[in-house]
C-alpha positions, 0 to 999 in steps of 0.5 A: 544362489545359483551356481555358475557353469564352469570357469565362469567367475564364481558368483558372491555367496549370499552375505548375512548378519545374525541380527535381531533383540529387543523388539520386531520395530527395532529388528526392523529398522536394523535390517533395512539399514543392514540391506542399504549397506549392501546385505544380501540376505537376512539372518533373524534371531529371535529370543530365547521364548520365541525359541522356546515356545513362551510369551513374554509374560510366561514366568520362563520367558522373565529377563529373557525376552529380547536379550539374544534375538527379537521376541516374535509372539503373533502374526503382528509382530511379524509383520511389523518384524519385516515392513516395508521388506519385500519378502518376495524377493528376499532370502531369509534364514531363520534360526529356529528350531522346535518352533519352527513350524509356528515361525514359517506359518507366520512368514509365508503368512505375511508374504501373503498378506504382501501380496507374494507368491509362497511358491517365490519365497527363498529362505532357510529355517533351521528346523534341526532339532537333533543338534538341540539335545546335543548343544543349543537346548532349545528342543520342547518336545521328545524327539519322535513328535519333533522329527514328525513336525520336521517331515510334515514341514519338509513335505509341505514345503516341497509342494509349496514352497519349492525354493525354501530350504526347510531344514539346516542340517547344524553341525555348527553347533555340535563344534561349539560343544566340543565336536571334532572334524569327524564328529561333525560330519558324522553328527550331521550326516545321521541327523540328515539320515534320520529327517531323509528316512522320515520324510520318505517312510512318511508317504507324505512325498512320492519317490519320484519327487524324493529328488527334490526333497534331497536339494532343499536339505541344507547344511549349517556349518562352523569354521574354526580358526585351523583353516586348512583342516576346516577346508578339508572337512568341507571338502569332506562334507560334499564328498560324503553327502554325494554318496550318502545321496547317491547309494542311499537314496538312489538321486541320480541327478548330480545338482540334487546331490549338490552339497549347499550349506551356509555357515557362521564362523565360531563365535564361542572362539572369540575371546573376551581377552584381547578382542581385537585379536577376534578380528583376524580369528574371523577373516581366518575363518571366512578362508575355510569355507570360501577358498576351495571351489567345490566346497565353497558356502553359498551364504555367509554370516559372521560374528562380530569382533566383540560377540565375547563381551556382550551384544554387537551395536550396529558398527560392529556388525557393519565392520563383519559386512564389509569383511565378507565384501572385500574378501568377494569384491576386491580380491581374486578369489572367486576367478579360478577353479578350485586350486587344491583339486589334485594336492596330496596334502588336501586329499590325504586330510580329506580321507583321514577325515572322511574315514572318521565319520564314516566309522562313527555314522556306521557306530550310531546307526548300529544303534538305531541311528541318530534319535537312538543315540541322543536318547541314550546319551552316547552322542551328547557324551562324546561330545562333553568327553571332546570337549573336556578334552580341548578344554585340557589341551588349552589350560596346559597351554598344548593349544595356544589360544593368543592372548589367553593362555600364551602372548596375553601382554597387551596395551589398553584397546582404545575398542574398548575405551568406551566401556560399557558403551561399546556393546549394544545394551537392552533397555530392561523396559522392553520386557514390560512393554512386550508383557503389556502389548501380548495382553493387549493382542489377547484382548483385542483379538477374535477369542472364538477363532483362536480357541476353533484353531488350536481345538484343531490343531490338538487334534491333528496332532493326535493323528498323523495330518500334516500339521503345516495347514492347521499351524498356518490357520492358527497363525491366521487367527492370532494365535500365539507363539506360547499358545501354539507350543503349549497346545502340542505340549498337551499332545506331545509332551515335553522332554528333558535330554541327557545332560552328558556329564556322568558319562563322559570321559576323564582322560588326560586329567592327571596333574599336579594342579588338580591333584592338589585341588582334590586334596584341598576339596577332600580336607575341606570336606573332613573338616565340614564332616561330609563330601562337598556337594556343588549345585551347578544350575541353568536358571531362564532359558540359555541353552547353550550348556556346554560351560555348565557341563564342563564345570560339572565335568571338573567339579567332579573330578576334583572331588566335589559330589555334584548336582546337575539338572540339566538347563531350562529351571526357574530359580525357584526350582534351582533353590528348591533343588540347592535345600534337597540336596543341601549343598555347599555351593550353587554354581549358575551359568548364563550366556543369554544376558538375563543375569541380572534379573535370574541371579537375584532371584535364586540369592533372594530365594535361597534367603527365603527358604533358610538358606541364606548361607549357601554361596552362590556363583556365577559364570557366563558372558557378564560386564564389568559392570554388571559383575560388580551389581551382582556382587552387591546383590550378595553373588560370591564370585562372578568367572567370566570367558577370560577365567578358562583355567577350571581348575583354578577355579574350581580352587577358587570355590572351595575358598568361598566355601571356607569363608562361608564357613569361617575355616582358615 
C-alpha cells in the first residue's frame, strides 16, 4: 500500500480477515464472499499439519486437519484454495512458518499457471520462525537450518519477487505469551537483527541491493486493549527500526527504513465470559495501531467477537470487516497529520519504552543474539516469567479484566442464544475425505518426478544452494506438503525448544490462598506416601503452550512434582510418559479444536496400559457441549478460559486426586 505525500489524506490500510478450515473448496467460497463485501486483501490460515509439515493421513495430523486453518498438501489444493481469485492483482498474507518456503513455492506456482507475472505478486509470508520456539510451536527444525530456509527465501524473493514482503518479523505473538511493550520490540527487533546479518553474510544479495532487502522486511503486531501505551510502543517500533537500519546496516535512503507492519489485535484477550464485551475490547484496539500517523499498520486484521468460544462463522467475520470500514470511511481519522508529534506525555512513554528495549536487544546480543537466546531458554523464560506475572496481577483482581474478575453480573446474551450454533463447526468427515483424496493425489501423480524432486532437494539441502528453485520444482511435481518437510527433515533434523518453565520466575506468589493449596497438596501427598506428580501434556499439534506452561508454572509452585515435555506428543507418547513417571494426575491443553478425537485416545490408552486410575484433565477452548462428551468419555474435569484463577484450580486437581483415590 503505498504511502501518501504529506498532508494528502492518508490512504485505507489494506483490511483483512484471518480466515480458512476445512477445506481449500470451502476456504475458497469464504474468500471470494469476504472480497464482495469489501475486503482488501487475504489472510490464509492454514491448519496446524500444513504448519507443521504433515499430510492429513500422518498420525500427528489425526483430529487436526482443517480445524484452525485450511490443510493445504499439493499444488491442487492450491489451486483450488484461490480459483477464480486473480493472484496478480492480489495482496496475500500467509500465516506460515517453518513451511514457509513449501506454501510460497506453491503460490507463485499457481500465479503462473494464471497467467501472472511473480515480479507482480504483492503478499506476506510470515516466515518468523524465532517467535515459533518462543509462543506458537510451530517450528520442525533446529534454528540454524530455519534461518537458512528464511535467507534463502529473502534473497530469492528480492530477485524475483520484488514486491513480496518475505518475512513478517511477529511480535504479536510474543504478547500473547506474556511480552511486555519492551520485550516486544526488543524480541523483535533481535529476530530482524538476526535474518538481516544472515541474508547479508550469506553473499546471497550484493551490498548495493541490501536496501531493498531492508523495505521488504515486515512486522506483524499485537495491539492490547491499553491503547495509548500500544500507541507509544508503535511509535517506538519506527523509531528503533529506523536506527537499527540506519547505523547498523548503513540504508541511507529513509522510504527503505520505513517501518511497514500489519497487525491483529489480541485475540487471546477476548473472554469466554461476557463475549460481547470482546466487541469494544477490538475497536479499542484498532485505535492503537491506527491513530498516530507516523505509525499507523498499513494492513489490519481482527478478530471476531467470539474467537473465545470457538471458530467465528461468516457474520462474525463480516461484523470485524465492517469495524475496520467504518473506522476508515465514516470518521475523520485518516484527514490530518499525526495529532500527537510534539506531546510530552507521548513522547515521555515512547522513550520509557524505547530505553527498555534497548537495554534487553544489548542483553541478548551479548549472548550471541536471538538464535543463542531461544537455544539457551533465556528469552522463552522471561516470557513464561512475564506472563505469570500478568497472570497474578488478574487473579488478585490488581488488573481488571471486565466481566471476569470484577463487573461479572450479566444478563443472558441473546449472541449466544443459539448455542452451539453461533460458532462455525468442523464436520468431523473433512478429515476422512482429506486422508482419502491425498491418497489419491499419490496415486494418480507421475511417482518418478516426484521421487527426481526431492533426491534434489535432499541434496541441495546437504550444500548451501539457494533451496527456493528446488522447492519451486517439487511443487511442479506434485510433491507434498509432508514430503517435502520430511525430505529436510532427514537433511536438517528436528528440534524440540525450551519449554521455559524450570527457569521462570516465582515472584510475587505469596498468599493465603496458595499457601493453603501447598498445605493440602503436601498432606494429600503424606497420606498417599510420596509427592504428588502432574503430568501436564500437549496431545496433536497445538502450539500455542503458554496455558500448559502457566499451569506447570503454579503446579509447581503449590508443590506438586511436575512432568512437562513440551508440545507436538501423540497421546501414545503422553500415556507412555503418564506410566514412567507413574503420576497421579494428567493434565491435557488443547487450543486447536481436536479435543474430541485427542483426549479419548490418551483416556483410552491409559486404560490399556493398567493404568486406568490415573485421572485425566483438561483445558482449553472447549463447548459446552463438547465438555460434557468429554466427561462421558471418563475426563475428571474440563477448565475452560472462564476458569483463569489457577489456583483454584490447581485446588481443584488435588480433589480429583483424592477421589480417585477415596480419601476424604
Amino acid at each position: 500500500m503505498p504511502y501518501p505525500a504529506d498532508r494528502e489524506r492518508d490512504r485505507p490500510w489494506v483490511m483483512r480477515t484471518y480466515a480458512g478450515h476445512s477445506s481449500a473448496a470451502a476456504s475458497n467460497a469464504l474468500y471470494r464472499r469476504n472480497l464482495a463485501k469489501g475486503q482488501t486483501g487475504l489472510s490464509v490460515a492454514f491448519d496446524l499439519p500444513t504448519q507443521t509439515g504433515y499430510d492429513p493421513d500422518d498420525e500427528l495430523a489425526k483430529g487436526e486437519v482443517g480445524k484452525v486453518g485450511v490443510p493445504i498438501s499439493h499444488i491442487g489444493d492450491m489451486r483450488q484454495l484461490f480459483d477464480q481469485i486473480p493472484l496478480g492483482g492480489a495482496n496475500t498474507s500467509m500465516t506460515i512458518n517453518a513451511t514457509a518456503m513449501w506454501l510460497l513455492a506453491l503460490y507463485v506456482t499457481v500465479a503462473e499457471e494464471q497467467g501472472a507475472d511473480p515480479s507482480a505478486l504483492a503478499g506476506t509470508t510470515q516466515n518468523d520462525i524465532i517467535k515459533e520456539y518462543l509462543s506458537r510451536g510451530t517450528y520442525v527444525f533446529p534454528p540454524g537450518p530455519s534461518l537458512r530456509l528464511i535467507t534463502d527465501m529473502v534473497a530469492w524473493t528480492v530477485s524475483n519477487v520484488p514486491k513480496w514482503n518475505p518475512i513478517n518479523i511477529c511480535s504479536y505473538h510474543l504478547q500473547e505469551v506474556g511480552a511486555t511493550p519492551a520485550q516486544e520490540v526488543a524480541y523483535a527487533m533481535c529476530t530482524a537483527i538476526a535474518v538481516l546479518d544472515s541474508v547479508r553474510d550469506s553473499g546471497q544479495v550484493p551490498q548495493e541491493k541490501f536496501g531493498d532487502v531492508v523495505a521488504r522486511i515486515s512486522f506483524f503486531v499485537n495491539a492490547g486493549v491499553r491503547f495509548i501505551e500500544e500507541m507509544c510502543k508503535m511509535r517506538a517500533f519506527a523509531q528503533l527500526w529506523d536506527e537499527i537500519t540506519r547505523e547498523r546496516y548503513g540504508v541511507e535512503n529513509p522510504k527503505h527504513r520505513r517501518f511497514r507492519y500489519g497487525v491483529q489485535v489480541n485475540s487471546l484477550g477476548l473472554t469466554e465470559a461476557q463475549p460481547e464485551n470482546n466487541v469494544q475490547r477490538i475497536v479499542l484496539e484498532m485505535l492503537a495501531v491506527s491513530l498516530s500517523r507516523n505509525a499507523r499498520a498499513r494492513a489490519i486484521q481482527l478478530p471476531a467477537w467470539n474467537e473465545a468460544l470457538g471458530l467465528p462463522r461468516p457474520w462474525d467475520q463480516q461484523w470485524a470487516l465492517r469495524m475496520q470500514q467504518v473506522l476508515a470511511y465514516e470518521t475523520d481519522l485518516l484527514e490530518y497529520d499525526d495529532i500527537f508529534d510534539g506531546s510530552p506525555v507521548i513522547e515521555a512513554k515512547v522513550d520509557e519504552i524505547l530505553a527498555g528495549a534497548r537495554e534487553e536487544i544489548d542483553r541478548v546480543q551479548a549472548m550471541g543474539g536471538a538464535v543463542a537466546a531461544v537455544e539457551s531458554g533465556y528469552m522463552k523464560s522471561q516470557l513464561v516469567s512475564s506472563l505469570a506475572d500478568r497472570r497474578r496481577r488478574v487473579e488478585s483482581g490488581e488488573e481488571i479484566v471486565v466481566g471476569v474478575n470484577k463487573f461479572d453480573t450479566t444478563e443472558p446474551s441473546p449472541l449466544q442464544a443459539e448455542g452451539a450454533n453461533a460458532i462455525e463447526t468442523i464436520d468431523p468427515i473433512v478429515e476422512m475425505h482429506a486422508v482419502e483424496a491425498i491418497q489419491q493425489w499419490r496415486a494418480n501423480r507421475d511417482n518418478t518426478a516426484v521421487t527426481e524432486a526431492l533426491d534434489a532437494l535432499r541434496e541441495a539441502a546437504k550444500t548451501d544452494q539457494n533451496l527456493v528453485e528446488v522447492t519451486l520444482a517439487c511443487a511442479r511435481a506434485g510433491v507434498t506438503t509432508g514430503e517435502w518437510s520430511q525430505a529436510l527433515r532427514e537433511t536438517f533434523g528436528e528440534y524440540r525448544a525450551p519449554t521455559g518453565v524450570s527457569g521462570a520466575s516465582a515472584s510475587g506468589e505469596a498468599g493465603s490462598e496458595i499457601a493453603r493449596v501447598r498445605d493440602r497438596v503436601r498432606a494429600t501427598g503424606e497420606e498417599i506416601g510420596e509427592r504428588l506428580r502432574m503430568l501436564v501434556g500437549k496431545p496433536g499439534l497445538d502450539g500455542h503452550s503458554n496455558g500448559a506452561e502457566q499451569v506447570a508454572v503454579r503446579a509447581r509452585d503449590v508443590g506438586f512434582e511436575v512432568v512437562y515435555q513440551g508440545i507436538r506428543l501423540t497421546p501414545s507418547q503422553i500415556v507412555a510418559a503418564a506410566v514412567q513417571e507413574d503420576v497421579h494426575v494428567v493434565g491435557l491443553s488443547i487450543l486447536s479444536g481436536s479435543h474430541l478425537e485427542v483426549v479419548p485416545a490418551v483416556v483410552d490408552g491409559l486404560r490399556a496400559a493398567g493404568a486406568g486410575d490415573i485421572p485425566v484433565i483438561v483445558g482449553g477452548i472447549i463447548p459446552p457441549d463438547d465438555a460434557a462428551k468429554l466427561r462421558d468419555r471418563g475426563v475428571a474435569r474440563v477448565f475452560t478460559p472462564k476458569d483463569y484463577e489457577l489456583t483454584e484450580i490447581m485446588d481443584e486437581i488435588v480433589t480429583v486426586i483424592r477421589e480417585v483415590r477415596s480419601l476424604p
